[in-house]
MARBA-433867 format. One record per residue (C-alpha): residue in three letters; x, y, z. Coordinates in Angstrom, 3 decimals. Layout:
+------+----------+----------+----------+
: type :       xx :       yy :       zz :
+------+----------+----------+----------+
:  Ala :        X :        Y :        Z :
...
+------+----------+----------+----------+
//
This chain:
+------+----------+----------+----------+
: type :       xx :       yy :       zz :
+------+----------+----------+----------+
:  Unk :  -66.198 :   -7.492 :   13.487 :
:  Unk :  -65.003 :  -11.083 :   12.939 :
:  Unk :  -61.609 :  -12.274 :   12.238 :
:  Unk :  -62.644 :  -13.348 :    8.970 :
:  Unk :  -63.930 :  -10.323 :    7.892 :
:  Unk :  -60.883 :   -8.310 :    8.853 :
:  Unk :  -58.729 :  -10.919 :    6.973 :
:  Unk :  -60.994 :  -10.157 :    3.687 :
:  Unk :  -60.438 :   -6.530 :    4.764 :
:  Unk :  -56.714 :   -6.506 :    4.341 :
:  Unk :  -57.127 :   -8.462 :    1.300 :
:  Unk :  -59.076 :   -5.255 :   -0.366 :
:  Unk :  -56.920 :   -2.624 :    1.512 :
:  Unk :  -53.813 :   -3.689 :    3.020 :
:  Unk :  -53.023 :   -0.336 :    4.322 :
:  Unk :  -56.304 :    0.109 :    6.349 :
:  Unk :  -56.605 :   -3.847 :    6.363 :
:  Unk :  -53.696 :   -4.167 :    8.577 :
:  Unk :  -54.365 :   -1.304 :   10.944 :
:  Unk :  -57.974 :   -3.135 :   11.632 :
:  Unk :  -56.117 :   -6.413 :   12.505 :
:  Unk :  -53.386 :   -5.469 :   14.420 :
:  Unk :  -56.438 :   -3.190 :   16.324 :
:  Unk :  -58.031 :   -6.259 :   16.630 :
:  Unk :  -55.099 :   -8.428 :   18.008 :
:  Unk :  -53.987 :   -5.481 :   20.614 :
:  Unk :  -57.431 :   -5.393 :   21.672 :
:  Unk :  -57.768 :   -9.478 :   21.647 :
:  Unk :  -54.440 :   -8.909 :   24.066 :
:  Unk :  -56.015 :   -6.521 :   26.292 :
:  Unk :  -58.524 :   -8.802 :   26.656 :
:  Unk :  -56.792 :  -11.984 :   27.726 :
:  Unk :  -54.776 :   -9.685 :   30.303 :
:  Unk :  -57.628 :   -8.873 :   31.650 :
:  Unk :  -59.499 :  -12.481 :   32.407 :
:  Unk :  -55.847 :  -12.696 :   34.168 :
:  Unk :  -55.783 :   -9.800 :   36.163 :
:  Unk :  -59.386 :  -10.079 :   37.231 :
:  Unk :  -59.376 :  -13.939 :   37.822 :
:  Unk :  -61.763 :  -14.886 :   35.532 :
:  Unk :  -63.759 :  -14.850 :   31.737 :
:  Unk :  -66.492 :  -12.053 :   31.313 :
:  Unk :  -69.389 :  -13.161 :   32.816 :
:  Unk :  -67.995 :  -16.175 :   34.701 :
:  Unk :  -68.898 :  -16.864 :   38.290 :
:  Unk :  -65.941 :  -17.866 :   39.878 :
:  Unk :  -64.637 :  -17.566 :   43.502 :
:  Unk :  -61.469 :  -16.839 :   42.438 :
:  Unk :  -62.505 :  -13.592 :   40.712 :
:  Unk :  -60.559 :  -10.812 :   42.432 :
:  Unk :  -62.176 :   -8.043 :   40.505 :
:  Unk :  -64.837 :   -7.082 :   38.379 :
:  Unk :  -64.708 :   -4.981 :   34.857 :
:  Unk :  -66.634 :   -1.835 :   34.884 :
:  Unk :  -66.905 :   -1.072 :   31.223 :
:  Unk :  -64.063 :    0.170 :   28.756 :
:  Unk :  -62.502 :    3.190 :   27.483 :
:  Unk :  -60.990 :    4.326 :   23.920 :
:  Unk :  -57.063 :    4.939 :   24.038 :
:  Unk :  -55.562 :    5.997 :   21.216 :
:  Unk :  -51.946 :    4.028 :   20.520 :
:  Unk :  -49.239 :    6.214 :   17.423 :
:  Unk :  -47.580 :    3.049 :   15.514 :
:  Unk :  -45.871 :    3.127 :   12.257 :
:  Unk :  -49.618 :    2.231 :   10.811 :
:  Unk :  -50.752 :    5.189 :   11.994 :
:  Unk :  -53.144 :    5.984 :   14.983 :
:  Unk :  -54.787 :    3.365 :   16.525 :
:  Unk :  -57.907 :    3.482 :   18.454 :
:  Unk :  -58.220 :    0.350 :   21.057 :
:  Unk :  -60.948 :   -0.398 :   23.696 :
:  Unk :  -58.627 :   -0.213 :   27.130 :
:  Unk :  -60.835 :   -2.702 :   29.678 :
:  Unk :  -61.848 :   -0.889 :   33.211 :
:  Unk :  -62.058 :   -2.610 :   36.697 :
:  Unk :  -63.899 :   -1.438 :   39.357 :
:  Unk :  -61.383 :   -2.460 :   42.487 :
:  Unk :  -58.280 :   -1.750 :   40.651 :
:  Unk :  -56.190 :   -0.349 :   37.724 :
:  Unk :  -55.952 :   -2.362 :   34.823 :
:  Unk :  -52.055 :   -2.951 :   34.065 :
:  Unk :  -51.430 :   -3.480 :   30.221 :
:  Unk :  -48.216 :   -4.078 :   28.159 :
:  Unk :  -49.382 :   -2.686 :   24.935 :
:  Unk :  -48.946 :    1.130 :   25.868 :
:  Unk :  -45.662 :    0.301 :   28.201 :
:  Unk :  -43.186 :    1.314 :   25.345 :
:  Unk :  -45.217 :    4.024 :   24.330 :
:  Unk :  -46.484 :    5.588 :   28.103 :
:  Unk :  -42.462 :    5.292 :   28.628 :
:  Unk :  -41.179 :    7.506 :   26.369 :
:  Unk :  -44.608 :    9.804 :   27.114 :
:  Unk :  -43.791 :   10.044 :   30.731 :
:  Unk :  -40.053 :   11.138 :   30.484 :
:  Unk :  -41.782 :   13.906 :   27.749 :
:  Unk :  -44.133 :   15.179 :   30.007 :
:  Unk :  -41.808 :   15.348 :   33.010 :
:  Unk :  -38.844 :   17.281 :   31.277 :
:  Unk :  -41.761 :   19.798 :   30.289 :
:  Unk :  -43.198 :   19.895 :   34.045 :
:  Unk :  -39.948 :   20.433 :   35.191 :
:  Unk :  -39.445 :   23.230 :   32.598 :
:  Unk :  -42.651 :   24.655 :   34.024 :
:  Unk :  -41.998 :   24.188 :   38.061 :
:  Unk :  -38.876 :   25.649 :   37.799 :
:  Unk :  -40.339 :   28.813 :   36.526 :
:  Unk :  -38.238 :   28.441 :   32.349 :
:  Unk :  -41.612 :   27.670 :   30.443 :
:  Unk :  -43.024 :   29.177 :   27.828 :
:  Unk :  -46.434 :   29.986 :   26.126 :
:  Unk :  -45.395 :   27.386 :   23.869 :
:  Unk :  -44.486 :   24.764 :   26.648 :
:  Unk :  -47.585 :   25.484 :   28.429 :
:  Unk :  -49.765 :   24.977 :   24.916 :
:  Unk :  -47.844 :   21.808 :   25.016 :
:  Unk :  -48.763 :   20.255 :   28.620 :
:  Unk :  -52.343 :   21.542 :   27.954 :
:  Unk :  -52.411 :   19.299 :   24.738 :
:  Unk :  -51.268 :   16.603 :   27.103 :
:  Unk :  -53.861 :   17.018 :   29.371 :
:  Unk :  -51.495 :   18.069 :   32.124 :
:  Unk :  -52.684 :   20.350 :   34.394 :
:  Unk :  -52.445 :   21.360 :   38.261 :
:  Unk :  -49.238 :   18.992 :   38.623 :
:  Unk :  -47.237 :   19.418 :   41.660 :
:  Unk :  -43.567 :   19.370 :   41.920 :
:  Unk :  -43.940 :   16.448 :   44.346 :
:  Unk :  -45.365 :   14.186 :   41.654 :
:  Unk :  -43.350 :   15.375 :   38.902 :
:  Unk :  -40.297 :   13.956 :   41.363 :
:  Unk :  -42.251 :   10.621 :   41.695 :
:  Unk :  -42.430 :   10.184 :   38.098 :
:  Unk :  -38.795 :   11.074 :   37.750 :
:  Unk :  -37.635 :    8.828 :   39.947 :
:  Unk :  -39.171 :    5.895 :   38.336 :
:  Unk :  -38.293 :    6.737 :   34.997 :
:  Unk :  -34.712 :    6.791 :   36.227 :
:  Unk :  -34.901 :    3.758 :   37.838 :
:  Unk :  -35.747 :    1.968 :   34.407 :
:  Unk :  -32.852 :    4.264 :   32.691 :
:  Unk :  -30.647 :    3.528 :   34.385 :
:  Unk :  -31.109 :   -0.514 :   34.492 :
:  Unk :  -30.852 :   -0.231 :   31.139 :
:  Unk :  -27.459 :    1.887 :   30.695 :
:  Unk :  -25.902 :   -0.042 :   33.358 :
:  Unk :  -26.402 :   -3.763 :   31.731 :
:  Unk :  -24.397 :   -6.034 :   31.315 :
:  Unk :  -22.967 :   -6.087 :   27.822 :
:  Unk :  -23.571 :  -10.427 :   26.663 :
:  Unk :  -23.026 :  -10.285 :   23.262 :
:  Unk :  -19.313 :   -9.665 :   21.926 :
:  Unk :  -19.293 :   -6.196 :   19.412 :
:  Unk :  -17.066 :   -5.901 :   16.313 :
:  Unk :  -17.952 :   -2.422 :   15.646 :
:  Unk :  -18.671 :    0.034 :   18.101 :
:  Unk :  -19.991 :    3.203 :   16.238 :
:  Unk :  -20.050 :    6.931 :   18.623 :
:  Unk :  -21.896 :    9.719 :   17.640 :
:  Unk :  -23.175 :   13.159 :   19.032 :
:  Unk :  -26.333 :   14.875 :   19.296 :
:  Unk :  -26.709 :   18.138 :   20.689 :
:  Unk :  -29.109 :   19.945 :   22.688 :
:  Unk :  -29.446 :   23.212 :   25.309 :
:  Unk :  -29.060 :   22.473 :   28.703 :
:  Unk :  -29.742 :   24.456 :   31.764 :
:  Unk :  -25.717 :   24.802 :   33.940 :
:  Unk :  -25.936 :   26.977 :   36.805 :
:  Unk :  -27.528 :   29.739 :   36.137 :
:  Unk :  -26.913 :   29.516 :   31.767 :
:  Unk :  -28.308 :   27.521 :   29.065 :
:  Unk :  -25.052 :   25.721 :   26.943 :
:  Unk :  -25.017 :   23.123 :   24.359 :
:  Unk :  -23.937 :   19.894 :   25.532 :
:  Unk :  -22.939 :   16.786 :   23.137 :
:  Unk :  -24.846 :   14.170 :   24.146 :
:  Unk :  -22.740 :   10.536 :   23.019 :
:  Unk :  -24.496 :    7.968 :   21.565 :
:  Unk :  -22.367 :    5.039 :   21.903 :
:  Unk :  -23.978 :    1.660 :   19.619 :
:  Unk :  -22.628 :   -1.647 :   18.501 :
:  Unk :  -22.711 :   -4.181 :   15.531 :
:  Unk :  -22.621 :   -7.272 :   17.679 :
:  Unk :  -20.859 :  -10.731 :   16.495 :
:  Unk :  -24.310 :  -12.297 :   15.751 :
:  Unk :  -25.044 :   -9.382 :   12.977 :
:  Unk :  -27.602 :   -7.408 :   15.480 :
:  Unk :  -27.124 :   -3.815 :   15.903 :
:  Unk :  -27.180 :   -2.745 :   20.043 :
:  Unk :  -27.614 :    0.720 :   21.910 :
:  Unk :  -24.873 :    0.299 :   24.321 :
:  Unk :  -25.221 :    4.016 :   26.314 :
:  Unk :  -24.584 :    7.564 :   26.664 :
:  Unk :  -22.238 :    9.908 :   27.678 :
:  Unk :  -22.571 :   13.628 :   28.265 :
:  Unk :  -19.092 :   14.999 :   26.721 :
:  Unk :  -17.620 :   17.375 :   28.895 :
:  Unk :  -14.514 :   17.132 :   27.759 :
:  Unk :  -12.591 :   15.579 :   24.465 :
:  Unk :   -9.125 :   14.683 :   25.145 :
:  Unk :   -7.508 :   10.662 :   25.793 :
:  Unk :   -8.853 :   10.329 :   29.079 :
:  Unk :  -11.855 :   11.233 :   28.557 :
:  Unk :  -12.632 :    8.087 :   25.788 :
:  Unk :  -10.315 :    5.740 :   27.842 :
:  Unk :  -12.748 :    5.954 :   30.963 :
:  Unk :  -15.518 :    5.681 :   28.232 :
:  Unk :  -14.432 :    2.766 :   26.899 :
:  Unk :  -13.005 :    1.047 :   29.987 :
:  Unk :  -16.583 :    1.925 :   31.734 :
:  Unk :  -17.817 :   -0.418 :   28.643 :
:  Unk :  -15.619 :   -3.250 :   29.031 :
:  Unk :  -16.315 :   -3.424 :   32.659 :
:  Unk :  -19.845 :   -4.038 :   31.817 :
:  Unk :  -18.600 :   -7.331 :   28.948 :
:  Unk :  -17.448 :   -5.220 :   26.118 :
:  Unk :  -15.470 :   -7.441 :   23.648 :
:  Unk :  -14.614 :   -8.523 :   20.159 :
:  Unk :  -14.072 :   -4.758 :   19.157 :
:  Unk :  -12.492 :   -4.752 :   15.891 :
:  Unk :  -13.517 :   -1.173 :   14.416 :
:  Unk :  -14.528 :    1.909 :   16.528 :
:  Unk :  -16.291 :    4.717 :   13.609 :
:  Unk :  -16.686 :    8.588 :   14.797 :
:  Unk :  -15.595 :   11.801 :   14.056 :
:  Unk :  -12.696 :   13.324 :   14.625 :
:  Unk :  -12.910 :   13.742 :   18.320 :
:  Unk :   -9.650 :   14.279 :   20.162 :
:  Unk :   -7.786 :   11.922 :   21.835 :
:  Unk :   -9.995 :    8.912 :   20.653 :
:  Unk :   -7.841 :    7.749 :   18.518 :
:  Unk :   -5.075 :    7.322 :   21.328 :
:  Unk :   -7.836 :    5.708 :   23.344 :
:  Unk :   -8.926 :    2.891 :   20.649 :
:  Unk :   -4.951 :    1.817 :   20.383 :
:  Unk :   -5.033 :    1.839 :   24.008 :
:  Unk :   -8.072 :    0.265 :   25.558 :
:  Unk :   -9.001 :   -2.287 :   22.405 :
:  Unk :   -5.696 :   -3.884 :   21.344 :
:  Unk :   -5.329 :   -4.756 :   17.828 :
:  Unk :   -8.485 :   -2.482 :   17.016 :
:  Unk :   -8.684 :    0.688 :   14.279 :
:  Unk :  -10.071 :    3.917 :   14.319 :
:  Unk :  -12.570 :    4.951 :   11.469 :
:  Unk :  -13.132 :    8.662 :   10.631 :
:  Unk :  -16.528 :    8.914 :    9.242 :
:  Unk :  -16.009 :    9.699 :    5.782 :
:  Unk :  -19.046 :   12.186 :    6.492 :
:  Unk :  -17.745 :   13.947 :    9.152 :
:  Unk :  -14.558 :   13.765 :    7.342 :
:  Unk :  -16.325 :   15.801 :    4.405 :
:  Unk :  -17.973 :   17.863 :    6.862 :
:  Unk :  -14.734 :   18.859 :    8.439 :
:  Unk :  -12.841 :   20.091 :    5.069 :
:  Unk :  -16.284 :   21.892 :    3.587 :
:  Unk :  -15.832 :   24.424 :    7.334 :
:  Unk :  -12.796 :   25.678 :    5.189 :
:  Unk :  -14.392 :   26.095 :    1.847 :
:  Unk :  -16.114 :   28.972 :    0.592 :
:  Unk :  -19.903 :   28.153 :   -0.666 :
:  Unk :  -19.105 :   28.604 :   -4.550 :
:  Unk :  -16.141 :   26.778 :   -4.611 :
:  Unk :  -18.188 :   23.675 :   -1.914 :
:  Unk :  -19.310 :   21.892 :   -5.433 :
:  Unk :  -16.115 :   21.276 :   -6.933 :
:  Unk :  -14.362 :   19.943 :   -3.669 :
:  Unk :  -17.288 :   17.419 :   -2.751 :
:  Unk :  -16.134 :   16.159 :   -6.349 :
:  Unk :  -12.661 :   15.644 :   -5.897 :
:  Unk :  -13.035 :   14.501 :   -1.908 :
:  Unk :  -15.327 :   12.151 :   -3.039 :
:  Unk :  -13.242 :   10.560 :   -6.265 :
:  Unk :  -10.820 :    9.869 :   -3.796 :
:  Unk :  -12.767 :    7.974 :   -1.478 :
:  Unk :  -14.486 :    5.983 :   -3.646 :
:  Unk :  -10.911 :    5.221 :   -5.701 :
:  Unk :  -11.474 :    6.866 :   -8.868 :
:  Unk :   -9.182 :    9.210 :  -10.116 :
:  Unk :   -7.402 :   10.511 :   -7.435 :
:  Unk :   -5.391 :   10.021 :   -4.140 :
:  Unk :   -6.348 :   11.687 :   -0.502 :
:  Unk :   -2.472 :   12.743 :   -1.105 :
:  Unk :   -3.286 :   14.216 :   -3.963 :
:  Unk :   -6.274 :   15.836 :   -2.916 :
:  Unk :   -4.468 :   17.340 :    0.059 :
:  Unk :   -1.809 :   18.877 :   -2.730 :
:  Unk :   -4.661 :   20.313 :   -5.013 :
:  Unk :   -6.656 :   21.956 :   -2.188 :
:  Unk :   -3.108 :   23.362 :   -1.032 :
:  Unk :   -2.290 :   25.226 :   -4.618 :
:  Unk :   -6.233 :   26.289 :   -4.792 :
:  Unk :   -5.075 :   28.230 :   -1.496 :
:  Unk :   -7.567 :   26.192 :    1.080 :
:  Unk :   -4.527 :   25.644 :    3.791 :
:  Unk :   -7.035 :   24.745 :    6.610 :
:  Unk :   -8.902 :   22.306 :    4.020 :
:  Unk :   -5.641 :   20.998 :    3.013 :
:  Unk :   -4.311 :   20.227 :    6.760 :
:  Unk :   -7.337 :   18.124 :    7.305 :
:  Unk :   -7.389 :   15.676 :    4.367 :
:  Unk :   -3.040 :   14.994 :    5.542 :
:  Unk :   -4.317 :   15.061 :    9.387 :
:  Unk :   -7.292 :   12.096 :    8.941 :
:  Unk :   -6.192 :   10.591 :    5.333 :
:  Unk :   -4.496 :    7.321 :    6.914 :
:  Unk :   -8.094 :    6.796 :    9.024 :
:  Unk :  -10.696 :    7.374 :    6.714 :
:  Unk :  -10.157 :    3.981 :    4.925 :
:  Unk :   -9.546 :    1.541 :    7.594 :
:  Unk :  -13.081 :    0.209 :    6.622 :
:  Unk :  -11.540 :   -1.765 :    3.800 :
:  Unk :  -10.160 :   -4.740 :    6.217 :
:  Unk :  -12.988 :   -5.772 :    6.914 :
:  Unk :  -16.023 :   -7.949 :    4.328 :
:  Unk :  -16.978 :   -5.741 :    1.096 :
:  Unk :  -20.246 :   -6.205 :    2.185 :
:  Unk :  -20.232 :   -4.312 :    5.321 :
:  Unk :  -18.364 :   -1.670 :    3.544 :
:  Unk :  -21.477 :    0.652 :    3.254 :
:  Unk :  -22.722 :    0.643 :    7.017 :
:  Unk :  -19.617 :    1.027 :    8.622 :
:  Unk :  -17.407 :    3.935 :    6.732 :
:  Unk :  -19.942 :    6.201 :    8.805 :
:  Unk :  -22.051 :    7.110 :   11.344 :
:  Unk :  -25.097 :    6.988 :    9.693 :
:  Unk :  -26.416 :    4.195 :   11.475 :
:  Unk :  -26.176 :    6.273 :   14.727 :
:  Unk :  -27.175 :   10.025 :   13.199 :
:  Unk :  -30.469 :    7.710 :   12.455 :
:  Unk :  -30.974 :    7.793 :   16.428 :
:  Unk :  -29.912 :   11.475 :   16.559 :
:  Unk :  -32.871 :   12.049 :   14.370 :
:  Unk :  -35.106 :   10.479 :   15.883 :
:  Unk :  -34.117 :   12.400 :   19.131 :
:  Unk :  -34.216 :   15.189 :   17.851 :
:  Unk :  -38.051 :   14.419 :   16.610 :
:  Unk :  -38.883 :   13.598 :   20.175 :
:  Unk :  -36.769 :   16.549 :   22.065 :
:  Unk :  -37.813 :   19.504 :   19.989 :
:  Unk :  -40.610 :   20.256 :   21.949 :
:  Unk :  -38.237 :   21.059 :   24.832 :
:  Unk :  -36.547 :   24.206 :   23.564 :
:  Unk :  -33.710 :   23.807 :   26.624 :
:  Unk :  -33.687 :   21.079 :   29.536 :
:  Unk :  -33.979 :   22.370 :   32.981 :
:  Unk :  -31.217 :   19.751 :   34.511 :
:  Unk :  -29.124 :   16.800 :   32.950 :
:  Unk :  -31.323 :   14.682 :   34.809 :
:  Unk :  -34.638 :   15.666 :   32.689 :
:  Unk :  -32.202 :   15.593 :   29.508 :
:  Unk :  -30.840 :   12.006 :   30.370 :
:  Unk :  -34.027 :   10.414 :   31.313 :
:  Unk :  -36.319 :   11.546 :   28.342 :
:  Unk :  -32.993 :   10.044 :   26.183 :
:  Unk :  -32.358 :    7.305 :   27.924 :
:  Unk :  -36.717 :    6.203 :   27.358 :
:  Unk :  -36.139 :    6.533 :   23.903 :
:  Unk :  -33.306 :    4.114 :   23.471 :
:  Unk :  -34.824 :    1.603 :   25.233 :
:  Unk :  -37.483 :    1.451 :   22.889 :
:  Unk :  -34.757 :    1.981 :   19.625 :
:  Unk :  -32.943 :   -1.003 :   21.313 :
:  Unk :  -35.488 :   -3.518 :   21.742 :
:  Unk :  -36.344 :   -2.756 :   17.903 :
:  Unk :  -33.132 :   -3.626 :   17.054 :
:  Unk :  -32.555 :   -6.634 :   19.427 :
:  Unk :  -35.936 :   -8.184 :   17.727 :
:  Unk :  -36.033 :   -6.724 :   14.565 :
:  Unk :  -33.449 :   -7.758 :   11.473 :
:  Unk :  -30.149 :   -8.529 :   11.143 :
:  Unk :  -28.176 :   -5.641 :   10.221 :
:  Unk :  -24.985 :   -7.345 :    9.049 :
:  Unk :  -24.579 :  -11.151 :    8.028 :
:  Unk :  -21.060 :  -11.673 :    9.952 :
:  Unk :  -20.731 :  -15.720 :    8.122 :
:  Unk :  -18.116 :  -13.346 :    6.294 :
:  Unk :  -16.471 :  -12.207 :    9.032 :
:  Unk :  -16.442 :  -15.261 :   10.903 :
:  Unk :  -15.104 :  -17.434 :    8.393 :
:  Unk :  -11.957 :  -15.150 :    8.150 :
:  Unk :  -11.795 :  -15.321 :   11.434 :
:  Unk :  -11.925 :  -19.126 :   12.021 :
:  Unk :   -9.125 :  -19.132 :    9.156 :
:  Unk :   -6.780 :  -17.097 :   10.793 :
:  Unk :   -6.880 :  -18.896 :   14.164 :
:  Unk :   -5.696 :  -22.122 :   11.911 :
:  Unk :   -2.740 :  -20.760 :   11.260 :
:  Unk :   -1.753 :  -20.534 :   14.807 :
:  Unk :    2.357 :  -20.517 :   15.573 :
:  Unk :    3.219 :  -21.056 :   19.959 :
:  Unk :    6.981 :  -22.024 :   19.721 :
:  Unk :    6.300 :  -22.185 :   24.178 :
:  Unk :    3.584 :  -22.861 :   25.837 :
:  Unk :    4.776 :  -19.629 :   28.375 :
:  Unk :    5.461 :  -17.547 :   25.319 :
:  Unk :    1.975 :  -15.424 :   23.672 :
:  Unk :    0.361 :  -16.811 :   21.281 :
:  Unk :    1.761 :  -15.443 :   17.060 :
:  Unk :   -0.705 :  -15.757 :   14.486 :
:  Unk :    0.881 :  -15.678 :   11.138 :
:  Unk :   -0.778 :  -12.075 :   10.188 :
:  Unk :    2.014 :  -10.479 :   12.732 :
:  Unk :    4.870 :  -12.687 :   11.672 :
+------+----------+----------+----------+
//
């Protein structure tokens, strides 16, 4: 089919339209690869052909358009090397190896195995499961260990959790998902973090790990109610605040609350946070007389965090009182892990993670601006103007501490 007639296509159905021309372009990319790879056009005679195509196959590619079904060109000397399935064989190979590694290790189930047969994955041997492992963790790990270039005003941390195989027991680990709003308005998957533990230390090496690869310009760090991080944010990023996620915040009082009575306090919580009626004080005193002690002791223990937001532009308001642009990630981890019903090692668990951020990240690195920061940056610039050094050996006093 021509160009032309895919263009009048689209114009009749846009939905089916657009899958036919993007088919067409991936295909059109193919392709050019392979006149590249091979040396020369189809059909030319050329001495500096170095190999020759032997036909084509169907692959099927899953985009947001749906399935696609593209004509993947074959060579007779070689392998034909292709970018357009890289993100999505990437992600495929860290799925397939935490399942083979499930199976070798002798934890599968009829489920798992219905699983690998769907994948066409059969007779594998441990040593080639270990070869795919490694070079999935080679690419993981690049990416975790990067440097950091572009300065972060808010760095948002969030957990998912999944069952992992420790010594000779299957426990639930919280895996960190640690993500920033850069300077330039992009958002940024900046790495994990297994949590074994949640006291100061713990978050000070986690941020200190970050600044030694660039972390800067943090202004705002949003989570829940971990311990010891709020310790951590006074101590590693000077000048910076801690946000409670009003979520988690809401999460955290509703443990206390009986289901009947859940209605009424989401009411009242909320009022307060949005600065209606009410004060968190004054929630704290109401939950108190209703005779929710536990309920009450959280609202006094995070009240003075849960607003810190509100320094910052009205516009970003919305996207940084939570952790929703993280639990987003979660989600979509949880879409790609449930086939695994436990990981056999940390390993398996960290590299079939660590494939799916990269792709999340390079969506957000190319895709939209998440905040405008002009805001931000204009407050900024006016602040530094009013600049007071009474000594050139004495620190620098802006008039916001005086």
């Amino acid at each position: 089919m021509e160009l032309n007639d895919l263009i009048q296509d689209y114009l009749g159905d846009k939905d089916e339209g657009l899958k036919s021309l993007v088919t067409f372009f991936l295909n059109l990319v193919m392709q050019y690869e392979s006149e590249q790879q091979s040396g020369a056009k189809r059909y030319e005679r050329t001495k500096d052909r170095v190999a020759h195509r032997n036909g084509s196959k169907p692959r099927t590619l899953l985009t947001k358009l749906g399935t696609l079904t593209l004509t993947k060109p074959e060579f007779r000397e070689k392998s034909f090397e292709t970018v357009v399935f890289e993100k999505y064989s990437r992600v495929e190979k860290a799925l397939i190896n935490a399942i083979l590694e499930s199976y070798i290790q002798g934890v599968s189930t009829r489920k798992v195995r219905h699983i690998m047969e769907e994948f066409g994955v059969t007779g594998i041997s441990a040593e080639t499961v270990s070869h795919m492992g490694k070079a999935l963790d080679e690419k993981v790990n690049e990416f975790l260990n990067r440097p950091i270039e572009q300065p972060v005003v808010y760095l948002i941390v969030d957990a998912v959790y999944v069952k992992v195989r420790h010594q000779s027991r299957y426990v639930s680990q919280a895996i960190l998902i640690i993500a920033g709003i850069r300077e330039d308005g992009y958002r940024e998957i900046l790495g994990i973090r297994v949590a074994d533990c949640e006291d100061e230390g713990f978050w000070f090496s986690l941020f200190e790990d970050l600044k030694l690869r660039g972390l800067r310009g943090v202004q705002l760090v949003i989570s829940d109610g971990h311990k010891g991080i709020q310790q951590a944010v006074k101590t590693t990023f000077l000048g910076a605040s801690w946000q409670m996620c009003q979520v988690h915040f809401l999460r955290a009082i509703l443990r206390n609350i009986p289901n009947k009575r859940k209605s009424e306090v989401i009411s009242l919580v909320n009022s307060a946070l949005h600065g209606y009626e009410v004060g968190l004080p004054e929630v704290a005193d109401k939950l108190e007389r209703m005779g929710f002690h536990k309920a009450a002791d959280t609202v006094e223990l995070f009240m003075l965090d849960v607003g810190n937001y509100r320094a910052f532009p009205k516009a970003h308001w919305k996207r940084i009182r939570t952790t929703n642009m993280v639990e987003r990630v979660n989600a979509e981890i949880k879409r790609r892990t449930k086939v695994v019903a436990a990981f056999p090692s940390r390993e398996s668990l960290m590299r079939l993670i660590g494939s799916i951020l990269i792709d999340l990240n390079e969506e957000w690195v190319t895709g939209y601006r998440y905040l405008n920061m002009a805001e931000f940056l204009d407050e900024r610039s006016s602040e530094a103007e009013f600049v007071v050094c009474t000594s050139p050996e004495l620190p620098v006093v802006s008039i916001a501490d005086l």
